[in-house]
Structure formats: structure tokens, C-alpha cells
C-alpha positions as CSV (number, residue, x, y, z in Angstrom):
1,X,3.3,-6.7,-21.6
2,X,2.0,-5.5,-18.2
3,X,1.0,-7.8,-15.4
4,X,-0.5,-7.7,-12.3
5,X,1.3,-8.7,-8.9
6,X,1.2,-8.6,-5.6
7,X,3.5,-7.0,-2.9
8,X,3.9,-7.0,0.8
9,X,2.6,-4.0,2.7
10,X,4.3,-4.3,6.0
11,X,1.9,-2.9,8.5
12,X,3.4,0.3,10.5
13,X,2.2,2.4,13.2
14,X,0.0,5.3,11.2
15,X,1.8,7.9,9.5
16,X,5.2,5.6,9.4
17,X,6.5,5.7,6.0
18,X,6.4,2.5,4.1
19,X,8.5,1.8,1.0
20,X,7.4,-0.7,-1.2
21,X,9.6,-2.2,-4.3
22,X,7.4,-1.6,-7.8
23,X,8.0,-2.1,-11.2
24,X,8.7,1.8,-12.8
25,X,5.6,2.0,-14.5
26,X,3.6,0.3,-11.8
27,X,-0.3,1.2,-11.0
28,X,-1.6,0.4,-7.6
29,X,-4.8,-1.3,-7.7
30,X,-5.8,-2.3,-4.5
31,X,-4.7,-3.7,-0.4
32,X,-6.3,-6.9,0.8
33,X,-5.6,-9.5,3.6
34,X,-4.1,-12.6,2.4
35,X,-4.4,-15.1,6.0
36,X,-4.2,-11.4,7.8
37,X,-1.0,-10.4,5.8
38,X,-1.6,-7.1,3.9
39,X,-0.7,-7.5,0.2
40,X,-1.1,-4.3,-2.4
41,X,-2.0,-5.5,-6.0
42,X,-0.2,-3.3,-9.1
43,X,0.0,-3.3,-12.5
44,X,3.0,-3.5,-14.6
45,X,5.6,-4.4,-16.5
46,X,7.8,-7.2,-14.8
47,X,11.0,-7.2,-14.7
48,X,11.8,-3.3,-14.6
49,X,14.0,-1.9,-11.6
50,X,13.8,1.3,-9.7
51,X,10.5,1.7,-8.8
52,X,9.5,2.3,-5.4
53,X,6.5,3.8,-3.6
54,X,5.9,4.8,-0.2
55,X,2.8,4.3,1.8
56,X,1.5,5.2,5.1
57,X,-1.4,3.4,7.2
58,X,-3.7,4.7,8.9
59,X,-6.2,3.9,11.5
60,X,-10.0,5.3,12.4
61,X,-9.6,9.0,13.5
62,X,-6.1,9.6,13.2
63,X,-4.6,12.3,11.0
64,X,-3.2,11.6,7.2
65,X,-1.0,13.0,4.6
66,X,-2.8,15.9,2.6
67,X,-1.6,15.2,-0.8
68,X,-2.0,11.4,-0.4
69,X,-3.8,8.7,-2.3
70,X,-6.6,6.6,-0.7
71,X,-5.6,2.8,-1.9
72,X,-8.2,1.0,0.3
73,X,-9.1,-0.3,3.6
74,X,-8.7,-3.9,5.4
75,X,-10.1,-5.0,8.3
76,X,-8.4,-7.2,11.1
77,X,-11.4,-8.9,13.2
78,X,-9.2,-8.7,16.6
79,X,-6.7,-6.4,17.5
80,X,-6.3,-3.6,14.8
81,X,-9.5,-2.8,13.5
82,X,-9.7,-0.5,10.2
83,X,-6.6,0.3,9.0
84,X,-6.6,2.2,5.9
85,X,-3.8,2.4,3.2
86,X,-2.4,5.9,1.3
87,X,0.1,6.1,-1.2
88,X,2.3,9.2,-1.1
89,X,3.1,11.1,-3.8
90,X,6.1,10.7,-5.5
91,X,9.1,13.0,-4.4
């Protein structure tokens, strides 16, 4: 049976690569700020190793990844602004 979780999304400078840990089959839902710590929600089935995703943040006007995946934005009231999370493809 699948679940939902959630992970810790370290923030990075934009375009940094981020690898996250994931269950295999995991589906990323959504990035929110838990007491300003970014947290990505997935769905999937717990308890299954080797899955991994990487991620890459990105701020107002700066460049991103062609083939990546918009995941969603959160928005720090002092010092970073918009910053706006993509998951790469798989490689």
C-alpha cells in the first residue's frame, strides 16, 4: 500500500543539484514550508530502497533546466523571496 511522506529539500543556490532519498516508485506531489524548512510531499510505497531524485531551486529571473519538472513554489517573507522547486529528470 502506498503512502504519502514528507522529505527535506535542502535549499541550494539555484541550479545546484539536490538529491533527495524516495521510495522507488515515489510521486512528487508538492514543496511547502514547514517553520521555513522546505519539505517535498511524495507518494509511495514505504519501505522500498534505491530511489533517489534530484532537484534544483530556483529563484525569480534566473535560468532553469529545460527538461525539468515544475514541483511548486514557497515563499520566504525575508531574505529569499520566491524560490521555485524542479525535479530533474531521471538519468
Amino acid at each position: 500500500m502506498q503512502t504519502v511522506n514528507r522529505y527535506h529539500v535542502p535549499l541550494a543556490f539555484s541550479g545546484e543539484l539536490i538529491e533527495v532519498r524516495l521510495p522507488k516508485d515515489a510521486v512528487v506531489l508538492c514543496v511547502q514550508l514547514v517553520n521555513y524548512v522546505p519539505y517535498l510531499w511524495a507518494r509511495g510505497t514505504p519501505n522500498t530502497v534505491g530511489g533517489r531524485a534530484e532537484f534544483t531551486w530556483s529563484v525569480d529571473g534566473n535560468p532553469v533546466f529545460p527538461d525539468a519538472k515544475y514541483i511548486g513554489t514557497v515563499q520566504y517573507p525575508t531574505t529569499y523571496g520566491s524560490c521555485h522547486l524542479f525535479q530533474l529528470p531521471q538519468r
